[in-house]
C-alpha positions in Angstrom: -22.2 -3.5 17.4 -23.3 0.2 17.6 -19.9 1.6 16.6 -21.6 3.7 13.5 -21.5 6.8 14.8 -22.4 8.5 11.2 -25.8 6.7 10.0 -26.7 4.8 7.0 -24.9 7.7 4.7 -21.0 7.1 5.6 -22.3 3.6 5.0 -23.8 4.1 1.5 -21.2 6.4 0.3 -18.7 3.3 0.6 -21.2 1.3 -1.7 -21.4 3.5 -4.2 -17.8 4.4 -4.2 -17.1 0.4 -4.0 -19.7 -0.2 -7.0 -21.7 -3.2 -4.9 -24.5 -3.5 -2.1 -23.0 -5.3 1.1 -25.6 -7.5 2.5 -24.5 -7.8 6.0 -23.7 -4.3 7.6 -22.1 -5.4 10.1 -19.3 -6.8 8.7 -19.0 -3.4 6.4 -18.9 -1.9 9.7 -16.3 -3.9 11.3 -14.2 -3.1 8.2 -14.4 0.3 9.4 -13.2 0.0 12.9 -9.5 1.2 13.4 -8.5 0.0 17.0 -8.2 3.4 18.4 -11.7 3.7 18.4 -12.6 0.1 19.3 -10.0 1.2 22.6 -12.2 4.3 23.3 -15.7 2.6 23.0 -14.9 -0.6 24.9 -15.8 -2.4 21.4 -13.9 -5.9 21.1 -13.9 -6.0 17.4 -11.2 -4.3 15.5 -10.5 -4.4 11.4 -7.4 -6.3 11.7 -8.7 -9.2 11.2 -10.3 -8.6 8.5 -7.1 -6.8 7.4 -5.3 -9.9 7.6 -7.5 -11.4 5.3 -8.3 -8.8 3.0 -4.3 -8.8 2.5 -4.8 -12.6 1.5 -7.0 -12.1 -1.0 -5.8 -9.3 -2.8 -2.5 -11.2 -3.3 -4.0 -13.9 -5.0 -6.2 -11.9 -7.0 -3.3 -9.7 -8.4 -1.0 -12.6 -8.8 -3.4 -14.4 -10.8 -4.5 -11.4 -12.5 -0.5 -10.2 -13.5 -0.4 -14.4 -14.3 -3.1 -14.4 -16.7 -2.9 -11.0 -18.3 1.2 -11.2 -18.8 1.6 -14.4 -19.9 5.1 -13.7 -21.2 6.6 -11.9 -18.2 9.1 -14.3 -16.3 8.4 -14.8 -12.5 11.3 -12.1 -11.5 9.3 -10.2 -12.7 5.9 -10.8 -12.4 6.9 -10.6 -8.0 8.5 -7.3 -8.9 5.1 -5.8 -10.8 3.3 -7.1 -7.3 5.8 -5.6 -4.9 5.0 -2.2 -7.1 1.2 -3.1 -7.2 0.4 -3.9 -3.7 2.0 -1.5 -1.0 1.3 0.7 1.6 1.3 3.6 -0.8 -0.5 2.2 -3.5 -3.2 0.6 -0.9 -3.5 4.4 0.3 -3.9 5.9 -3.2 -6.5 3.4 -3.5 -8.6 3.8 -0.3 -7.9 8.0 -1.3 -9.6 7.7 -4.5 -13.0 6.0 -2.8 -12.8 8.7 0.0 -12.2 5.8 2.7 -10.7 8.0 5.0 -14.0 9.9 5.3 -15.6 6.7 7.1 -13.1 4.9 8.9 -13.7 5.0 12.6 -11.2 6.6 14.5 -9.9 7.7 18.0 -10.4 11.3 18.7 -6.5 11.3 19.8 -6.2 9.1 16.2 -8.6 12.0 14.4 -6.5 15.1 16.1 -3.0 13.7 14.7 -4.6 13.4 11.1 -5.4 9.7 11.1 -7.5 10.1 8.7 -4.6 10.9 6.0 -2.0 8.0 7.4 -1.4 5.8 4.5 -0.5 2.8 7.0 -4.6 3.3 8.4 -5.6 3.9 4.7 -4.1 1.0 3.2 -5.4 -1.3 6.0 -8.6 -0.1 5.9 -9.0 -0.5 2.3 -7.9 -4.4 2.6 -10.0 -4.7 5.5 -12.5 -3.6 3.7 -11.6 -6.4 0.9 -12.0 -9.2 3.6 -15.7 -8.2 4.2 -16.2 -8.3 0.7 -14.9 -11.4 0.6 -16.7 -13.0 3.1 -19.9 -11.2 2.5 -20.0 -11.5 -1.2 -17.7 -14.1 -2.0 -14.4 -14.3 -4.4 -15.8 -13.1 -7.5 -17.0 -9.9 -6.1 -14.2 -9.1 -4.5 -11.8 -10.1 -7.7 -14.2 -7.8 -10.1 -13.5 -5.0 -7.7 -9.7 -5.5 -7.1 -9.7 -5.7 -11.0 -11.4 -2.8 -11.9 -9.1 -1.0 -9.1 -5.7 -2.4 -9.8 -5.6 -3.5 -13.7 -5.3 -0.2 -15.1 -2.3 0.4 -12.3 -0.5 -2.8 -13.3 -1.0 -1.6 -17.2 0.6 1.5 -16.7 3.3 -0.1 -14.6 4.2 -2.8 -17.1 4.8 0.5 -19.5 7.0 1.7 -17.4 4.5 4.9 -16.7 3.6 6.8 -13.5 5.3 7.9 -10.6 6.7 5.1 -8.3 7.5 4.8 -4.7 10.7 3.6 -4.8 11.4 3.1 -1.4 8.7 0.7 -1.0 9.6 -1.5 -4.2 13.2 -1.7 -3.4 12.4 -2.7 0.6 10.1 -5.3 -0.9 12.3 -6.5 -3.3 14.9 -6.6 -0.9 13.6 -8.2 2.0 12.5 -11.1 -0.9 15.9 -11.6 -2.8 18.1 -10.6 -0.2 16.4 -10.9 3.1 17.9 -7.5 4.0 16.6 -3.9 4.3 17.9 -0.9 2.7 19.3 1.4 5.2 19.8 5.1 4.6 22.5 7.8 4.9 22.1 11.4 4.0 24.1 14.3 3.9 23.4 17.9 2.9 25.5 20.9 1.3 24.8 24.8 0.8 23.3 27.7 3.0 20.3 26.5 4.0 18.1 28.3 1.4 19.8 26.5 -1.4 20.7 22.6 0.5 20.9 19.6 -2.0 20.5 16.1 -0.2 22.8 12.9 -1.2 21.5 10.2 0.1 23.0 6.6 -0.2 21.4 3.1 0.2 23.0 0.7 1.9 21.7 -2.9 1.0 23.3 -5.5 3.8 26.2 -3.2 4.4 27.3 -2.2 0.7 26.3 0.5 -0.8 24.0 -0.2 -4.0 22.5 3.4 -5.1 22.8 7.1 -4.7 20.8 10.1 -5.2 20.7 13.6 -5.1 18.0 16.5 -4.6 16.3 19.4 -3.3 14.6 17.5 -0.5 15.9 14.3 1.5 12.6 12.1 -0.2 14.0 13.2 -3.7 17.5 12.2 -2.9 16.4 9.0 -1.1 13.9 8.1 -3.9 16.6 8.3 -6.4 19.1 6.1 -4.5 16.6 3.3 -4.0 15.5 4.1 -7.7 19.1 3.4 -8.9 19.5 0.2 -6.3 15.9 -0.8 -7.4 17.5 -1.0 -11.1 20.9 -2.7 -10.3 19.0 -5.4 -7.6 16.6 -6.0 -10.8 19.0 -6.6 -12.9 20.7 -9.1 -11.0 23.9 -7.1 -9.8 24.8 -9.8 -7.6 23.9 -10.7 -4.1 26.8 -8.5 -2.7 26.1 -5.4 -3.9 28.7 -5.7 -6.3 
């Protein structure tokens, strides 16, 4: 392909970070390939799908893995601990902890507005990135990777320890049991030194949770926090 513009170290860097040897480059390299840059260098090979894939597979994987490991926990449940496993954010924190961002080709219009930080490009990277594993190395290698990655996430979760993005569990959980998605309404109060945020979330028309802070992602992260908790619960499919 001739898309890797930074040599055999970018590439060797992502093996050891990943803790395995790909055997064909190239389809590490296509893992790598975010579609601004395949637009700038005529290249008609993207990561998306390998993306799609990727996604696929670590579904399974952590469905199987919450399956096996929590053999007690009842299905409600076990889709909630995914929802809160495998997101956007989570995906990013990921793909941040094996310095992804430093190897993903981009745009130079992509690079100048930060690309490299985006947790969308992060989080599909890094499940790209699974999808060459996959197909390069097979299941097993990808499953002993997404397992050293995601258990001690899905531990701590099933504690009930760690921060966690709200926002994303709730419009997971809500798109799933309601087919709906939370819409938000803020408002703010004091001089502008001293503003607190209320935010409310709105689950197909009804309000279900409110919150308030210091900053509107505080407030908002407690609204779908407190909806998060009443939807889980089983409050009703009305938002009553």
């Amino acid at each position: 392909m001739g898309a890797d513009r930074g040599g055999s170290a970018p590439a060797e860097s992502l093996d050891r970070a990943l803790g395995l040897r790909f055997r064909d480059a190239k389809l590490r390299e296509a893992a790598l390939i975010h579609r601004s840059f395949a637009f700038e260098q005529n290249l008609d090979v993207t990561n998306e799908r390998l993306e799609f894939l990727g996604d696929a597979v670590l579904g399974v994987v952590v469905t199987d893995l919450a399956f096996r490991r929590f053999p007690d926990m009842p299905e409600g449940a076990l889709a909630k601990l995914r929802a809160a496993i495998v997101n956007m954010n989570s995906l990013a924190d990921v793909a941040r902890e094996l310095e992804l961002g430093s190897v993903i080709l981009l745009g130079k219009g992509e690079e100048m507005s930060g690309g490299r930080g985006k947790p969308s490009i992060l989080a599909d990277a890094f499940e790209a990135v699974l999808g060459a594993i996959y197909l390069d190395l097979g299941l097993e290698s990808a499953r002993e990777l997404i397992e050293r990655l995601f258990w001690p996430r899905m531990e701590a979760y099933a504690r009930g320890e760690g921060d966690r993005d709200y926002k994303t569990i709730l419009q997971e959980l809500a798109s799933q049991d309601l087919r709906a998605l939370p819409e938000y309404q803020l408002r703010d109060e004091g001089p502008d030194h001293e503003k607190e945020f209320t935010a409310t979330v709105y689950l197909v028309g009804e309000p279900w949770g409110t919150g308030r802070g210091r900053s509107k992602k505080e407030a908002e992260q407690q609204a779908a926090r407190e909806a998060y908790e009443r939807l889980s619960a089983g409050a009703g499919r009305k938002g009553g």
